[in-house]
C-alpha positions, 0 to 999 in steps of 0.5 A: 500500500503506497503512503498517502500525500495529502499535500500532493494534490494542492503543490500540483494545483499551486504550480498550475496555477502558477504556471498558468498565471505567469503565462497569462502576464503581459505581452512580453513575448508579442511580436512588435508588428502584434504590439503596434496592431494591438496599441493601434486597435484601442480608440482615442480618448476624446474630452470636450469643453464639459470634461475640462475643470480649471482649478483656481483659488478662493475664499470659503465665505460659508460655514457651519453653525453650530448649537450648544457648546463645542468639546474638545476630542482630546485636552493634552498638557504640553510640557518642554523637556528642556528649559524654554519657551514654546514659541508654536504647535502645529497639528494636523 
């Protein structure tokens, strides 16, 4: 009686699968003429004036009113471990 593999059919499929998606990958091995065939057959992205934004600057004049009174998330003590004065903090 042979001893029993468990693992041998899941190794086989791995390496199929495997194989089958390294062969499947990019067009490395196309011949140039193919490639230029195949960049030639995608058609043109052609945008119009309503595909096109300008991007400029200005100033938010609205805001949010707020009702009731406003809590901080987090209160931290900050504290230099040198002597000195913090000049700034700036948070994100």
């Amino acid at each position: 009686m042979a001893p029993s593999t468990p693992w041998l059919p899941l190794a086989l499929g791995a390496a199929l699968l495997a194989f089958l998606g390294t062969a499947g990958c990019g067009a490395k091995g196309r011949e140039p003429a193919q490639q230029a065939a195949a960049e030639k057959a995608a058609p043109p992205i052609v945008l119009g004036a309503q595909d096109v934004a300008t991007a400029r600057l200005s100033a938010a004049d609205a805001g949010v009113v707020l009702t009731g009174s406003l809590q901080p998330a987090w209160i931290v003590s900050v504290k230099a471990q040198v002597p000195g004065t913090v000049e700034g903090i700036r948070g994100d």
